[in-house]
BAVEXLO-122292 format. One record per residue: x, y, z of N, C-alpha, C in turn; residue number from 1. Coordinates in steps of 0.001 Angstrom, whole numbers. Layout:
! residues N
<node n_px="X" n_py="Y" n_pz="Z" ca_px="X" ca_py="Y" ca_pz="Z" c_px="X" c_py="Y" c_pz="Z" i="NUM"/>
...
***
This chain:
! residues 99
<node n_px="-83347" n_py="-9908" n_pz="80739" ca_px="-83238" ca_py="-8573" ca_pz="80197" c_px="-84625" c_py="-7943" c_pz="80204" i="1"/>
<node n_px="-84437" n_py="-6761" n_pz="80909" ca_px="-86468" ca_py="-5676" ca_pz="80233" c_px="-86477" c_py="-5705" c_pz="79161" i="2"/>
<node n_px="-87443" n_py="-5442" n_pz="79160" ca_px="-88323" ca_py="-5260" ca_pz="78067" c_px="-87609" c_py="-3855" c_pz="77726" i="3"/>
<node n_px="-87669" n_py="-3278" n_pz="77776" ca_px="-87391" ca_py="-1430" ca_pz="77534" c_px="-85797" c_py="-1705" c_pz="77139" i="4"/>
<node n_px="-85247" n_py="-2773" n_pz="77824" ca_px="-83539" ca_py="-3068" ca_pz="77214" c_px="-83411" c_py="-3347" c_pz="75867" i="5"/>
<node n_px="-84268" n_py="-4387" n_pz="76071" ca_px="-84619" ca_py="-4779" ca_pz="74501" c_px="-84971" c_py="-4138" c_pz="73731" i="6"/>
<node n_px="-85754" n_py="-3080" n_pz="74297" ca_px="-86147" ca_py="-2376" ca_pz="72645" c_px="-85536" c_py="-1003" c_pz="72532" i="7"/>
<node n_px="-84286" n_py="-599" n_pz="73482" ca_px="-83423" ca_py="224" ca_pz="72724" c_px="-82408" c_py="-964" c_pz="71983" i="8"/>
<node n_px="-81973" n_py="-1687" n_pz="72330" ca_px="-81138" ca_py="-2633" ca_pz="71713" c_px="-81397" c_py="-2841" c_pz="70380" i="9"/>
<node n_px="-82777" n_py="-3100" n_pz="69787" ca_px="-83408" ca_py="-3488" ca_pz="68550" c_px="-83521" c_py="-2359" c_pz="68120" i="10"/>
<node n_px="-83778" n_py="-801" n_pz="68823" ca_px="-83767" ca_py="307" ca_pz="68091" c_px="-82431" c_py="483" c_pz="67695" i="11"/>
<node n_px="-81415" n_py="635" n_pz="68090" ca_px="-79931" ca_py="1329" ca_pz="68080" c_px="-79333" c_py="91" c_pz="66540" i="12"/>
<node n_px="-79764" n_py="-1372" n_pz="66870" ca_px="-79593" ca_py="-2496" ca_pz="65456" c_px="-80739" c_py="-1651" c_pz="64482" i="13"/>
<node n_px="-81401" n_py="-1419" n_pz="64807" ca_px="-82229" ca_py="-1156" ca_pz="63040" c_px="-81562" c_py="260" c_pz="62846" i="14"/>
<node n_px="-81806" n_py="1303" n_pz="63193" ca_px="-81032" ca_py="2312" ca_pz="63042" c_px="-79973" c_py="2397" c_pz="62725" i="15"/>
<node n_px="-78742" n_py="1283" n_pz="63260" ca_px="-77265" ca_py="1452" ca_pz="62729" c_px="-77577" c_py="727" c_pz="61428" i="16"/>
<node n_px="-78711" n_py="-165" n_pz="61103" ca_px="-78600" ca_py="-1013" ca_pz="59447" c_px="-79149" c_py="-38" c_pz="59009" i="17"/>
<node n_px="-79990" n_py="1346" n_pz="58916" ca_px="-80251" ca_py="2051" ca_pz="57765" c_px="-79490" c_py="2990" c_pz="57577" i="18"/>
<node n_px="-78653" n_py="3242" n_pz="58729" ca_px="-77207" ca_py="4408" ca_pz="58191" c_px="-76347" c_py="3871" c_pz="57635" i="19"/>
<node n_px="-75590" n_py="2376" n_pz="57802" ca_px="-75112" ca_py="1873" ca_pz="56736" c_px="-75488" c_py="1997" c_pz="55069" i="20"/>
<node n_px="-77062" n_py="1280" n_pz="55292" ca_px="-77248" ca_py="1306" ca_pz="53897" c_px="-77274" c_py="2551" c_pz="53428" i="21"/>
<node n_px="-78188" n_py="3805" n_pz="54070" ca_px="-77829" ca_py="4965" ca_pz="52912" c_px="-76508" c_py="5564" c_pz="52815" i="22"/>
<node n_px="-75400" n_py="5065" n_pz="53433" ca_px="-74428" ca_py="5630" ca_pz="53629" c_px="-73610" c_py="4987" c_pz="52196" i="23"/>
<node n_px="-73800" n_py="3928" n_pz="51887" ca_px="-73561" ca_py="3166" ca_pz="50621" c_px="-73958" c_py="3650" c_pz="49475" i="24"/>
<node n_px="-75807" n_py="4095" n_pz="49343" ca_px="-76483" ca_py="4414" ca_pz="48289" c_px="-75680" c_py="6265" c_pz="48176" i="25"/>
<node n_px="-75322" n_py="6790" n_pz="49217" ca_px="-75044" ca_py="8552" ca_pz="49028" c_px="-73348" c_py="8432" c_pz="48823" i="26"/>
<node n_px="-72345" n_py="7186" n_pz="48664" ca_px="-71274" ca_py="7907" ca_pz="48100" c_px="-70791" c_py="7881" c_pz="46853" i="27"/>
<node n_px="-72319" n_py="7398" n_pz="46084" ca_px="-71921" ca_py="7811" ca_pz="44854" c_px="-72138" c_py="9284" c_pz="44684" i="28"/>
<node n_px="-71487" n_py="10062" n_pz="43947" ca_px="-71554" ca_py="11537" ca_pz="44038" c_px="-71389" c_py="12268" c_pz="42772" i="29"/>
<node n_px="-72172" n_py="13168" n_pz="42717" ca_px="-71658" ca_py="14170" ca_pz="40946" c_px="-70847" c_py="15110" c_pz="41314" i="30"/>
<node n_px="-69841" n_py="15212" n_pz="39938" ca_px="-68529" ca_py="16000" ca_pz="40077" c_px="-68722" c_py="17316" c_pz="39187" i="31"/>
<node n_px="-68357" n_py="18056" n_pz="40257" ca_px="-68228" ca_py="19761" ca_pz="39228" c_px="-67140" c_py="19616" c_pz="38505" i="32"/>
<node n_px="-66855" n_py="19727" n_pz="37185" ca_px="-66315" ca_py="20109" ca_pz="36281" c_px="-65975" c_py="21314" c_pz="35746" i="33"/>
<node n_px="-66918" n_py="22328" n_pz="35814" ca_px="-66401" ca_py="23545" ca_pz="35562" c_px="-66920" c_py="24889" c_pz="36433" i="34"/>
<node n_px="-66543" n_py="25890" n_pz="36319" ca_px="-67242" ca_py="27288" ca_pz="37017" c_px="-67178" c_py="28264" c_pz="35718" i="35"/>
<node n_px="-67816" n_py="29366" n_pz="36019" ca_px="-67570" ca_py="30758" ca_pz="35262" c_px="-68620" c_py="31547" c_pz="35464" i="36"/>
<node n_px="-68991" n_py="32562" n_pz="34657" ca_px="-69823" ca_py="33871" ca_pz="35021" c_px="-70340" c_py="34256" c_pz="33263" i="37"/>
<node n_px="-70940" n_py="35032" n_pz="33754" ca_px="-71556" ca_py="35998" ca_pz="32437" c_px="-72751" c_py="36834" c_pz="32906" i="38"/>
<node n_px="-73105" n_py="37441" n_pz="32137" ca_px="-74060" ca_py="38626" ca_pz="32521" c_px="-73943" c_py="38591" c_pz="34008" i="39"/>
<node n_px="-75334" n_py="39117" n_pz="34696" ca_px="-75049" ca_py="39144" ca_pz="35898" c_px="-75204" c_py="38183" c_pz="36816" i="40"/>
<node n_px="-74825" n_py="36830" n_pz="35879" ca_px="-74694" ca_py="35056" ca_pz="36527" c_px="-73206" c_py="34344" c_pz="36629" i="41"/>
<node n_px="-73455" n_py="33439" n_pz="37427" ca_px="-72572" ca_py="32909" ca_pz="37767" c_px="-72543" c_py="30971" c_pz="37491" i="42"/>
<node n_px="-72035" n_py="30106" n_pz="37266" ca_px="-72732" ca_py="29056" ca_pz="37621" c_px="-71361" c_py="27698" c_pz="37615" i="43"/>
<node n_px="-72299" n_py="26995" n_pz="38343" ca_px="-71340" ca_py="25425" ca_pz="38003" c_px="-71773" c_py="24274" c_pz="37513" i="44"/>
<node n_px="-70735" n_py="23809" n_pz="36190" ca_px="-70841" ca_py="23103" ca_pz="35634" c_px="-70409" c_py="21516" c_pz="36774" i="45"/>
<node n_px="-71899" n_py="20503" n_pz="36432" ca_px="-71460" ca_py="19901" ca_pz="37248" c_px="-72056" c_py="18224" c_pz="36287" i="46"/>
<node n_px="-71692" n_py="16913" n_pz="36792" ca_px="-71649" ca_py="15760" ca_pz="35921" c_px="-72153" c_py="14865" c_pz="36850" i="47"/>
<node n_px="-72964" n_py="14317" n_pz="36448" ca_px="-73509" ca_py="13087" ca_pz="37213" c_px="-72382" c_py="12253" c_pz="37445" i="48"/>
<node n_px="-72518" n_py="11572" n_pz="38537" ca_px="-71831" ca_py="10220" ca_pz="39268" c_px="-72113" c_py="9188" c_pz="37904" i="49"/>
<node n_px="-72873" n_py="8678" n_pz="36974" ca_px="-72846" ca_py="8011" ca_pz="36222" c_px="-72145" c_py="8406" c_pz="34395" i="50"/>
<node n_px="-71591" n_py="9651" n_pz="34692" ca_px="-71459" ca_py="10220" ca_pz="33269" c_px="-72323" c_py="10630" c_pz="32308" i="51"/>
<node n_px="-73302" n_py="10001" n_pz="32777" ca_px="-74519" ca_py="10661" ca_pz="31375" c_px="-75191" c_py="11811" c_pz="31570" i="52"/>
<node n_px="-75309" n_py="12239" n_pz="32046" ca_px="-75726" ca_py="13789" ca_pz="32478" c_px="-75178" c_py="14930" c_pz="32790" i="53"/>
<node n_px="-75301" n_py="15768" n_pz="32394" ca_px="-74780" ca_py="17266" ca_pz="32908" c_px="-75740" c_py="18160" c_pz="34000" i="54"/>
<node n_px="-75605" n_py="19035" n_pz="34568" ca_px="-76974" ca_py="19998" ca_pz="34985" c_px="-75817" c_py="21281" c_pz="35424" i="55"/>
<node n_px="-76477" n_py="22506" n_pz="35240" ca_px="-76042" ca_py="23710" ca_pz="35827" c_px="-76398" c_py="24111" c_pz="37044" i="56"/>
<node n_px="-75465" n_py="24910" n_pz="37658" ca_px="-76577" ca_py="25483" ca_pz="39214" c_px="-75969" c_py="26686" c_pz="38966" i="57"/>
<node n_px="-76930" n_py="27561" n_pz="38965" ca_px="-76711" ca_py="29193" ca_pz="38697" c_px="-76743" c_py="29828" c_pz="39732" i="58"/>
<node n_px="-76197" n_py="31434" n_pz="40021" ca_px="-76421" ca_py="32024" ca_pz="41018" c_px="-76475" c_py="33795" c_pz="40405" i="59"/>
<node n_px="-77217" n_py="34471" n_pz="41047" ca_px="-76740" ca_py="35720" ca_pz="41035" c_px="-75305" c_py="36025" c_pz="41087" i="60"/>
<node n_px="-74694" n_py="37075" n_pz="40693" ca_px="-73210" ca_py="36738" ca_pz="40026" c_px="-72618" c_py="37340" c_pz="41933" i="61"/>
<node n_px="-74062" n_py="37786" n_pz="42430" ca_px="-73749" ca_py="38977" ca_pz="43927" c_px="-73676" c_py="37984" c_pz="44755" i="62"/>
<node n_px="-74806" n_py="36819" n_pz="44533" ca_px="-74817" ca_py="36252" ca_pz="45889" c_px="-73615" c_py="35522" c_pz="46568" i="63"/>
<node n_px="-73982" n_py="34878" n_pz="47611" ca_px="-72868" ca_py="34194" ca_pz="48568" c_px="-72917" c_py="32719" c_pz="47446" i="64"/>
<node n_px="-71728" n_py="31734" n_pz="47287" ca_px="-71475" ca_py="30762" ca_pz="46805" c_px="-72362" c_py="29811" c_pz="48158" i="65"/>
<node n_px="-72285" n_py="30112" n_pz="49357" ca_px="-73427" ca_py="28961" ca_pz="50268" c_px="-74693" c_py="29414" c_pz="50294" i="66"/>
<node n_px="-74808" n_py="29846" n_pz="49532" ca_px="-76679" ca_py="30764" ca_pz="49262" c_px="-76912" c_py="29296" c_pz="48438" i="67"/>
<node n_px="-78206" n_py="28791" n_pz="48389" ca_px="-78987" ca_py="27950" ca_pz="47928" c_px="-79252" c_py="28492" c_pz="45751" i="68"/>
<node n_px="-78645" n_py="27379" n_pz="44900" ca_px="-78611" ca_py="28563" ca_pz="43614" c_px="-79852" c_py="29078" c_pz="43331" i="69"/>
<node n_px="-79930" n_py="30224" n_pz="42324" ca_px="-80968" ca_py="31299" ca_pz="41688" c_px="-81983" c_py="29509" c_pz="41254" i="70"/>
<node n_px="-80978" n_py="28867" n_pz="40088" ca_px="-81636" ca_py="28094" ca_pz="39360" c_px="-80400" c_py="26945" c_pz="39084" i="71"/>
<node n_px="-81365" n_py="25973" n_pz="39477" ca_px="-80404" ca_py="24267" ca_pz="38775" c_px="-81508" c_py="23804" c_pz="37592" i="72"/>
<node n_px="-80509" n_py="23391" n_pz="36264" ca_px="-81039" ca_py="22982" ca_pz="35457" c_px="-80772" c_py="21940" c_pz="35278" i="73"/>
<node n_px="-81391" n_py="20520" n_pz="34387" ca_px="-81164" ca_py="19460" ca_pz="34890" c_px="-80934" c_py="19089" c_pz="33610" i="74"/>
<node n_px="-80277" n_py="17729" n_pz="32946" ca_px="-80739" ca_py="16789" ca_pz="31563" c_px="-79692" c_py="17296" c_pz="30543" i="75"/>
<node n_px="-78447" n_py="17837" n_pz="30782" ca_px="-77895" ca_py="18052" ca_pz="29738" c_px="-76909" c_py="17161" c_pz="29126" i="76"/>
<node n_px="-77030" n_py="16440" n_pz="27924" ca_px="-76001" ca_py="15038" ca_pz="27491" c_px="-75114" c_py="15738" c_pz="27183" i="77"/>
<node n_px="-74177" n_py="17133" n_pz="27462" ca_px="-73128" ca_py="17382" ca_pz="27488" c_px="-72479" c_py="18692" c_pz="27504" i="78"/>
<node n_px="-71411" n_py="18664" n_pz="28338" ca_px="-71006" ca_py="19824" ca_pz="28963" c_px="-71095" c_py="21018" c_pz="27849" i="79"/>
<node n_px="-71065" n_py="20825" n_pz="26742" ca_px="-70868" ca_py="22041" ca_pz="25630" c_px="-72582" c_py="22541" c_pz="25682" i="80"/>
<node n_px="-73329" n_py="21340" n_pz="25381" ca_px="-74561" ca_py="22004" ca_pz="25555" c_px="-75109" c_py="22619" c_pz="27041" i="81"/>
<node n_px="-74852" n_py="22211" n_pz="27734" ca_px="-74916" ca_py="23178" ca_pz="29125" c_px="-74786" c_py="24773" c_pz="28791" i="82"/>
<node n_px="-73067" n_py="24708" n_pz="28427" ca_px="-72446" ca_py="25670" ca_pz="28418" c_px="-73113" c_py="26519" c_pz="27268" i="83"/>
<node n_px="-73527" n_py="25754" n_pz="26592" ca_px="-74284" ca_py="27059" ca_pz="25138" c_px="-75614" c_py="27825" c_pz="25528" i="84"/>
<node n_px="-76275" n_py="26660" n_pz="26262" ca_px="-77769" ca_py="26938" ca_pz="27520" c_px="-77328" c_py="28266" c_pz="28639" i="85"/>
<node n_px="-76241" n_py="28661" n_pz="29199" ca_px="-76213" ca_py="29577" ca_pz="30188" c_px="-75452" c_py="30571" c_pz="29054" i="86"/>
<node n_px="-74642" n_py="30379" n_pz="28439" ca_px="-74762" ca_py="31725" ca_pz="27101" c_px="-75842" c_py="32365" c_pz="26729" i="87"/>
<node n_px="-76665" n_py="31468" n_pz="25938" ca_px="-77476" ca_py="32125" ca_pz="25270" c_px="-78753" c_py="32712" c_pz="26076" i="88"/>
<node n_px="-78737" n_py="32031" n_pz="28000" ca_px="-80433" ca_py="32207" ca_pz="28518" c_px="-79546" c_py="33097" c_pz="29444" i="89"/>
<node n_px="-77913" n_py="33092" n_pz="30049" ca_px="-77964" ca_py="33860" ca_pz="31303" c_px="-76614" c_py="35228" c_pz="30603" i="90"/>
<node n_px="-76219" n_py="34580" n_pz="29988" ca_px="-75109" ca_py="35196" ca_pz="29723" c_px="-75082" c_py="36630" c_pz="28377" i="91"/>
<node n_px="-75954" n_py="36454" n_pz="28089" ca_px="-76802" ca_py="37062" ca_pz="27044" c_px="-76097" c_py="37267" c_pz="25559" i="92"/>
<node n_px="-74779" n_py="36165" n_pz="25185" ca_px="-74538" ca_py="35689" ca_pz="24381" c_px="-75208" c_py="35502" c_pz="23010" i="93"/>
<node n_px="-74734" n_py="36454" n_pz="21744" ca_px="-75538" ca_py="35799" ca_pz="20902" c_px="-74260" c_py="35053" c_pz="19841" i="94"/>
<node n_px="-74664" n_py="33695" n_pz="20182" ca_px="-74278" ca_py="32332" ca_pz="19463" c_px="-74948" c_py="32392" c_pz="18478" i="95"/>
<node n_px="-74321" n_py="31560" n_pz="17142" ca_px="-75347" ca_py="30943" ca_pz="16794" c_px="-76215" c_py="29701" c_pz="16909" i="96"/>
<node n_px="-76147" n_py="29189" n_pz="17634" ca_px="-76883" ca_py="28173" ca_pz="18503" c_px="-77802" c_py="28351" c_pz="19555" i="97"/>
<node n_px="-78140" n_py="29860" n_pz="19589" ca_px="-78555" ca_py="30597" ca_pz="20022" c_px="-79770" c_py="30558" c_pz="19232" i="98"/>
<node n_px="-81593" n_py="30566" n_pz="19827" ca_px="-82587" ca_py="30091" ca_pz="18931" c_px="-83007" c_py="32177" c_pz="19313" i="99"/>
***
């Protein structure tokens, strides 16, 4: 066998073992849970693949839904507090949970 055989052969084996592996590590996935709007925002409520987290992804209420969002927020231990966070900062909601 060449030399040059061999080393697409060893390229095409290492290459097919790292699309496997990230293909393993990326189907864990976070699930949207909710949508809605307010002021002139839009956003989705969405949940980590592990349950412990929440985060928002906001949009202009105009833009396209495949537009990249306005703003993703990250760290929320739960969907209510998300949801009180885009009230009171996008939605212009006054809660009282509202600082």
């Amino acid at each position: 066998m060449k030399l040059s055989q061999l080393f697409k052969l060893a390229t095409i084996s290492v290459l097919t073992t790292l699309s496997l592996v990230s293909t393993s590590n990326t189907a864990l996935a976070d699930y949207l849970t909710s949508q809605g709007a307010g002021g002139n925002y839009r956003y989705e409520l969405w949940q980590s693949d592990n349950g412990d987290s929440y985060y928002l992804k906001i949009w202009l209420q105009e833009a396209s839904p495949e537009n990249d969002p306005y703003y993703t927020s990250m760290g929320f231990s739960s969907s209510r507090e998300a949801l009180v966070y885009f009230d009171c900062n996008y939605a212009n909601k006054n809660l009282p949970e509202c600082s």
